[in-house]
N, C-alpha and C positions, 0 to 999 in steps of 0.2 A: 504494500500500500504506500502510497505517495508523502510525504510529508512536505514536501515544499520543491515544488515546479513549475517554472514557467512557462507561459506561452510564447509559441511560436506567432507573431503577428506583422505585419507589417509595416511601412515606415509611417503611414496614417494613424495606425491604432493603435491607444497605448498598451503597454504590454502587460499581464495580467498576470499577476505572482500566488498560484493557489499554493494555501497553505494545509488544505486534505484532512489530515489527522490532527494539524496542532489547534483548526477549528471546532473539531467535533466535540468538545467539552461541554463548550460552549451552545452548540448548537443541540445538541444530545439532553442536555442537561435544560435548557430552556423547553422543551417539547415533554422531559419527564415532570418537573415539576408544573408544565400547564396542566399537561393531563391528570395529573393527583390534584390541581386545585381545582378544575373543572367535574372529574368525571364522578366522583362521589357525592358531588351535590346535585349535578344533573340525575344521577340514577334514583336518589333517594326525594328527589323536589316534588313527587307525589305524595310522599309521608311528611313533608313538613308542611303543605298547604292543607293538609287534610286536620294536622292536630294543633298545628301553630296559628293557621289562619283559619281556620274553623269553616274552611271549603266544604262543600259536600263533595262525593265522590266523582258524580257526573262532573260540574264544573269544574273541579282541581285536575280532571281526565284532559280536558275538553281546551284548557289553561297550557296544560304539559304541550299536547299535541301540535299547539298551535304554537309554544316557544320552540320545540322542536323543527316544528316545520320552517316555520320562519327562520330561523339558524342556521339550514341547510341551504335555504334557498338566498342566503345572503353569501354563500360562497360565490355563488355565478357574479354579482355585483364586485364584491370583493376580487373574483379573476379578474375581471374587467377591468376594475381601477389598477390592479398590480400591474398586469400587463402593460396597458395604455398610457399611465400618468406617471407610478408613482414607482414601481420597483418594487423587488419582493425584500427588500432589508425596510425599508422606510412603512411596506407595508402589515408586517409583521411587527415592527416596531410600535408602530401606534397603533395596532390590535390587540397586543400585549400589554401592555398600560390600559387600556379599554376593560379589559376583563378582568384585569387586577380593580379595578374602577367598582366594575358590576362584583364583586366579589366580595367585596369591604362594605358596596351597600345595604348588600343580600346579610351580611353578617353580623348588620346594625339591626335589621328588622327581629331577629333573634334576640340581639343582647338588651335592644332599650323595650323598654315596656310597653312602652307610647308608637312605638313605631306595627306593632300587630297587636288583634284583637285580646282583649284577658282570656285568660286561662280558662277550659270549660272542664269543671268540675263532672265524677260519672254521674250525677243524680240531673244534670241538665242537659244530657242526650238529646237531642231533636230540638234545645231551645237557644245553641250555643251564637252569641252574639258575631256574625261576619268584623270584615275587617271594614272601615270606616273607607270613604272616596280618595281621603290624602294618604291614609295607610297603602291603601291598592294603587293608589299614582306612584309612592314611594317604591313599593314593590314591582313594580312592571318597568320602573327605571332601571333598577338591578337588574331586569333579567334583560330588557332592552341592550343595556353598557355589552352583558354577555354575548349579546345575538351579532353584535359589533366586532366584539373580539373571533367570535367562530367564527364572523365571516370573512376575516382575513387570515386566521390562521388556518387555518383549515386547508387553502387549496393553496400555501402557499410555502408549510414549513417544509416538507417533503422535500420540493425540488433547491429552494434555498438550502439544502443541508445537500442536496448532489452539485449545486455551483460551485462549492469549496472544491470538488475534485476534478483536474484535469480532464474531459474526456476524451481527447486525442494520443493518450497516453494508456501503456498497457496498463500502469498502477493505477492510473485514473477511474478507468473501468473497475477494476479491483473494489479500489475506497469506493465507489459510489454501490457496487453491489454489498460490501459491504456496512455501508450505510442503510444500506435498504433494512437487513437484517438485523441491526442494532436499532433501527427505529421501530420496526414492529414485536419484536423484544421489548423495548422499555414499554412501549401503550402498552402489550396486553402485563407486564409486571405493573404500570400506572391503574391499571381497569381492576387490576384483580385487588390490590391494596384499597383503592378509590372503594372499592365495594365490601369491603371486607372492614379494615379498618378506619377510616372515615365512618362508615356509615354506623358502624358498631358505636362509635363515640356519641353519631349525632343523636340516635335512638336508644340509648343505653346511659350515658353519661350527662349530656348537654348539647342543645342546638347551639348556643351560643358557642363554647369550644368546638363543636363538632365544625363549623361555619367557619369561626377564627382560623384554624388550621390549615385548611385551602387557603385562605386567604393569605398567610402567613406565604405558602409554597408559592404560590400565583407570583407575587413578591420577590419572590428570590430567583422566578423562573424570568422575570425580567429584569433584573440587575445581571443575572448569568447572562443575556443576550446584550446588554449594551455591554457588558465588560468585553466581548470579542469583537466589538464594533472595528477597530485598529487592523484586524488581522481577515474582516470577511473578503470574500468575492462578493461587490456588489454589483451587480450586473446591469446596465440600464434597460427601461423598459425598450419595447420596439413596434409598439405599437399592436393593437388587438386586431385581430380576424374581424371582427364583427361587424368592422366597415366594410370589408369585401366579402361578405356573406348579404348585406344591405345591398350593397353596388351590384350586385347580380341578378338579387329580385328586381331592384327600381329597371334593372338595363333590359330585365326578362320584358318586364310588363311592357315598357315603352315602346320594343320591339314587335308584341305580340304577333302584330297584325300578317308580320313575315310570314314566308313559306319555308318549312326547313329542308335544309339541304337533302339530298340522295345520301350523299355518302361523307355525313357529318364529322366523322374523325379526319377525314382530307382537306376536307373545305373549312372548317372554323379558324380563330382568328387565334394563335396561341402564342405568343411570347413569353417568354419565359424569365423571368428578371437573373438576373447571374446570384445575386445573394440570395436567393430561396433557398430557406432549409427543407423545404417538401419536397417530399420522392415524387420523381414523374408517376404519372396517373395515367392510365389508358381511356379511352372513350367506352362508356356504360348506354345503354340507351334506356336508363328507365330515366323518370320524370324529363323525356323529351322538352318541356317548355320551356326549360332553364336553358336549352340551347341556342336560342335564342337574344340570350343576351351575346354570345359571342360571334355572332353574324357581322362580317363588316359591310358597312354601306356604303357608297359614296361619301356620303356627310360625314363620317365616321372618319377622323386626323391622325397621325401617329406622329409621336415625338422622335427626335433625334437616334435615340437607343431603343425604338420601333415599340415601345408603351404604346399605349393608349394616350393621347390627346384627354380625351373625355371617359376619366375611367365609371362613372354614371352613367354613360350610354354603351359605351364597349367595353366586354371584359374578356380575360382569355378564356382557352376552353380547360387548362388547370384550375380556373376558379371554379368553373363552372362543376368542375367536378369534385373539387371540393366541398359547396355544396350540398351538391348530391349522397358524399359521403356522411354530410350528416341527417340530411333528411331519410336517408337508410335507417341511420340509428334511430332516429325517435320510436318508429313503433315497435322496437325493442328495448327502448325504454320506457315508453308506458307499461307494457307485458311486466318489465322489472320491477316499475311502482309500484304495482296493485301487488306483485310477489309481497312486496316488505307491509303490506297491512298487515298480514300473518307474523311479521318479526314484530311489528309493534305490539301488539296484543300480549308477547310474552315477556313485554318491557314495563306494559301499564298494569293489565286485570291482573294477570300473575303476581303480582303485589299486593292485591285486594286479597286475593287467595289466599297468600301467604299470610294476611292477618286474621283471615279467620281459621287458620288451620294450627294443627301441634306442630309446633315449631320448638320444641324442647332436643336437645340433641342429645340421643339414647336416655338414659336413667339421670343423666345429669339433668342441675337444673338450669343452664346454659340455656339460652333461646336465641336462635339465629334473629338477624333483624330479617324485615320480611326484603327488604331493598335486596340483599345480600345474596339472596338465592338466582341471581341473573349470575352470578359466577360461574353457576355448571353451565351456562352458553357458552360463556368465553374458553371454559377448560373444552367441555364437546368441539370447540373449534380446532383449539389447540393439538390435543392428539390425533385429531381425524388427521390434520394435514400433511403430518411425515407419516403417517398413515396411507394415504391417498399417492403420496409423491412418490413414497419409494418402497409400497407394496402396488398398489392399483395399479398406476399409470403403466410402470412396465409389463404387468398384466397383461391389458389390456391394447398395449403395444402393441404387443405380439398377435393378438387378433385382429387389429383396425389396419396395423401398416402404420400410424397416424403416427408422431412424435411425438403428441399430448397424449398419446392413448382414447381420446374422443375429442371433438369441434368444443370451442368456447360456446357454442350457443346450445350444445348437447347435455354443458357440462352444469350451463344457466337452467336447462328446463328439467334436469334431475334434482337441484335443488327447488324448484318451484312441486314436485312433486312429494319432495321429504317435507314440503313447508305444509301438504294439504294432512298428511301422515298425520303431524303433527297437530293440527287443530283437532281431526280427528279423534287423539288420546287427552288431550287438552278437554274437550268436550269430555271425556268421559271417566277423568278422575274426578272432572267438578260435581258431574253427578255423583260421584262416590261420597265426595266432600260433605255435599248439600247434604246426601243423605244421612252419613252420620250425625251430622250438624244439629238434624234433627231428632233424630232419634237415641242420640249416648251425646252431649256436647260435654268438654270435659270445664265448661269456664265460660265466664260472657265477657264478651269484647264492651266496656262501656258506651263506647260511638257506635260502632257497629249492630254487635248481637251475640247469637250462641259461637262458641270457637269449636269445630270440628275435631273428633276426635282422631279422625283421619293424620297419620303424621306430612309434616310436609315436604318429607323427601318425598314422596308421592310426584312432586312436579318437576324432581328431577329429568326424569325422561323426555319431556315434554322440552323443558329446558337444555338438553344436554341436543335433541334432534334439531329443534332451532338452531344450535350452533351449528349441526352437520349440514344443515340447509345453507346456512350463510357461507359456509366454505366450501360450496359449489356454485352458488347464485350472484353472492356479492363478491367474492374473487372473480369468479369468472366475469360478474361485471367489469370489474377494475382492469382485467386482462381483454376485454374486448373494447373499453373504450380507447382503451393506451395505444391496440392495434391499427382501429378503423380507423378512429379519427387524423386527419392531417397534421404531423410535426408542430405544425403554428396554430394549430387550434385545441393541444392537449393541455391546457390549464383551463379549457371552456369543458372539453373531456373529462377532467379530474371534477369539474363542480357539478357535471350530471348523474355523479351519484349520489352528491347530497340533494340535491333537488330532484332529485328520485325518492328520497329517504324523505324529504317536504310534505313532494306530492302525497307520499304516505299517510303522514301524520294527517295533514290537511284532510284525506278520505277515510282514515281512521274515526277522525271527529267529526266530522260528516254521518257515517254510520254510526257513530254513538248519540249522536241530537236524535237523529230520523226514527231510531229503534227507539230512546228514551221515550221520546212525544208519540209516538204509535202504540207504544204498548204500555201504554200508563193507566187507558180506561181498557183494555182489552180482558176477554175472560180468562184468558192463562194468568194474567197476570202482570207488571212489571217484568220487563227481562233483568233491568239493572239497575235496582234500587242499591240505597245505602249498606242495607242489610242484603247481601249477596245469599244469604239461605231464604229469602223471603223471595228472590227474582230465579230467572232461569238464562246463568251466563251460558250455560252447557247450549241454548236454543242459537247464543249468540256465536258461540263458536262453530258451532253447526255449517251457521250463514256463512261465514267468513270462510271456512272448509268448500261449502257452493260456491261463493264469490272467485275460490283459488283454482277450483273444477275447471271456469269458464273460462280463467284467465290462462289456463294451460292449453285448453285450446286456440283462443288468440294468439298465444306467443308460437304454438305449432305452424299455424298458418305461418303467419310472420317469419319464421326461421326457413320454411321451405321456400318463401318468397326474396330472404337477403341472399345479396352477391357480397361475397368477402372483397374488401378494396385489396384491387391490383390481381385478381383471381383471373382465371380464363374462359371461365364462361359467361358468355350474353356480353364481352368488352373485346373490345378491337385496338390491338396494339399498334401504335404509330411509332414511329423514329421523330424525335422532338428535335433532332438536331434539324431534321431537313426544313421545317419549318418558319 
């Protein structure tokens, strides 16, 4: 691995001194302590609006999902601004201070009295006083400052921590692969502490300390990032895709009226700028209309180094199909969004569960917090994957031919099928649950109701398959957008998984109002009141089990319908130099 290399550049540009390893401290060490300060209070933010702010369940659901979602989809904004204006050192930087911001607020609401509703005593169940307008302004600030901080860190620590390392060099490659692996090393060591002990402090000890201690890390995770400020790669922006993803439609539309060519990969307008990092693209003939923008006309100028004149009205036929590259992807990302309703369910109700369920661990009198049990996800991820890598994949090698052992989109719709599995057994421990609940309960929940005798390893399974899910579905996401999409437009690529993960949250809460307000006067019952043995989540998992049915069939279609970028069938390869 590289410790200190320079670039090879030219008498123009100045030359760029990465320093590899002696910035990873730094960089390493700001990304673990955000995740310890963020991800334990994000996991557990449905137990404290539920007993700190005296939420009902519905609304403290319906609160989570929509900060979630919002956080995810502020990554695409945050690409944006990195890429275009600001850079990803500048951009990280005041994202980090942002969430250290929202972290200090959030741990004020805890510690002062005045800033969340009094304490609800067990004898005032069903009467307990909400949080007042300036308390919920106070508090939607903190979470806002946070939704600030995700949205720039999020799609932007990753490749800032591969900047530092040379990639013209063989060590370069080296430190950034392993960079990779030291970064997803520390999250899931951040996630599993975040979950475990954080939340055990917040729910066991104190929300105030529990609060303070993220906040404290949050803290330290930015002063460790401006202490290596001297020694990063900071790279300047170069401007966003997003203008020439615009400039294609507006050139599409204005063209429309054209007639297209016979034999569109010979005749379109293609130049090719000499500093393009994207690989030549061959011509596709799906969404035809977009070919159109690269027709030249008369009217149609070219400059000096044979651009476009008016790149609004003419664009080349690389753009054009860049484009297309991602207008492929979307309806395999929708397919992806409605996958992750099913991951969220075992983020939110799964917590409901776990507080009306025996949560004593064996004969001790130890009790898991209910937050806590999202850990058999991350461990189910965990092992499955050098599982998968270096038993399956050679496997299955050997039967497909394939060097992945199956297609990324084979490997997305196996995990879309482990996600229906899994609502499936989901649905049908809560039955169990319910049922004990009512008939042996060992305890009553004062907010809630009766606590199920049912222990709650019980939701292990359910828990551990969610993770098997995600490490076919959501990897295989992150490995098909990295591939399809074009060179210059993979940090808009990296933020289509969190606004996949949004779009979730956002039709998550969607089905929880729709279901709530339908089944409030109906004669089953409630599906999902307060008191969860009183409703029927098991009807609600059911749905979402349907809802996962339909969405396997969409993404099937879909799959049989995409062309892999740069593939050879249905695209027509050109020589770009003759053009």
């Amino acid at each position: 691995m590289e410790k200190n290399e320079k670039a090879v550049t030219t008498d123009d540009e100045p030359q760029i001194n990465y320093r590899g390893v002696k910035a990873m401290p730094f960089v390493i060490g700001n990304e673990t302590f955000e995740k310890l300060g963020t991800l334990g209070t994000s996991s557990n933010l449905l137990v404290y609006l539920t007993t700190v702010f005296n939420m009902k369940s519905i609304t403290a659901t319906t609160l989570v999902n929509i900060f979630n979602g919002t956080t995810n989809v502020a990554t695409l904004l945050g690409a944006f601004l990195c890429d275009t204006y600001f850079g990803r050192y500048k951009t990280l930087g005041f994202a980090s201070v942002a969430s250290f911001m929202g972290m200090l607020l959030l741990s004020l609401t805890a510690a002062i009295a005045k800033l969340h509703p009094p304490h609800c005593e067990a004898n005032e169940r069903g009467t307990c006083p909400g949080p007042t307008p300036w308390q919920m302004a106070f508090l939607l600030s903190s979470l806002g400052l946070l939704v600030v901080g995700a949205g720039g860190i999020r799609p932007c620590n990753l490749a800032f921590g591969a900047d530092q390392f040379n990639p013209n060099t063989e060590s370069g490659k080296r430190g950034i692969s392993s960079f990779f692996n030291w970064y997803y090393f520390t999250f899931t060591f951040a996630m599993m502490v975040s979950i475990t002990f954080i939340v055990y402090v917040q729910s066991n000890v104190s929300w105030a300390w529990g609060l303070a201690i993220p906040t404290f890390l949050m803290l330290l995770s930015c002063v460790l990032f401006f202490i290596g400020s001297r020694i990063y790669v900071k790279l300047k922006p170069e401007g966003s895709p997003l203008k020439s993803i615009v400039q294609v439609i507006v050139a599409a539309v204005k063209k429309r009226q054209l007639k297209l060519p016979e034999q569109p990969w010979l005749s379109l307008f293609n130049n090719i700028p000499t500093s393009s990092i994207n690989s030549k693209l061959p011509y596709t003939d799906q969404f035809r209309f977009l070919d159109k923008a690269a027709i030249r006309t008369p009217e149609d100028q070219l400059n000096s180094d044979g651009s476009a004149a008016n790149p609004w009205r003419l664009c080349s036929m690389q753009q054009v199909e860049q484009v297309k590259c991602l207008m492929r992807v979307i309806p395999i990302w929708v397919a992806a969004s409605i996958y992750c309703v099913a991951t969220v369910q075992q983020q939110t109700y799964v917590v409901f569960q776990a507080l009306q369920s025996d949560r004593r661990l064996g004969n001790t009198n130890f009790t898991i917090p209910a937050a806590s049990y999202i850990v058999f996800t991350m461990l189910g991820l965990t092992i499955w994957i050098p599982i998968y890598d270096r038993i399956i994949v050679p496997t299955l090698r050997r039967f497909t031919g394939k060097e992945d052992g199956i297609t990324v989109l084979q490997k997305m719709g196996s995990g879309i099928v482990v996600a229906i599995v899994t609502m499936l057994i989901s649905a049908l421990v809560e039955e169990r649950r319910r049922t004990l609940a009512l008939t042996n309960p060992i305890g009553i929940d004062p907010r809630r109701g009766a606590i199920s005798s049912l222990s709650g390893i019980w939701l292990v399974p359910q828990l551990t398959l969610v993770g098997l899910s995600e490490a076919f579905t959501v990897i295989g996401e992150v490995e098909f957008y990295y591939k399809q999409f074009p060179e210059n437009m993979r940090s808009i690529g990296g933020s289509f998984l969190f606004v996949g993960f949004a779009g979730a949250s956002y039709l998550s809460s969607f089905l929880v109002s729709v279901v709530h307000r339908t089944t409030s006067g109906a004669a089953t019952g409630e599906w999902l009141p307060e008191d969860l043995n009183k409703g029927r989540l098991d009807y609600f998992y059911y749905m979402v089990a349907g809802l996962e049915v339909v969405n396997l069939g969409y993404f099937i279609m879909c799959a049989k319908w995409y062309k892999y970028k740069g593939s050879d069938t249905g695209v027509h390869e050109v020589d770009m130099g003759k053009m």
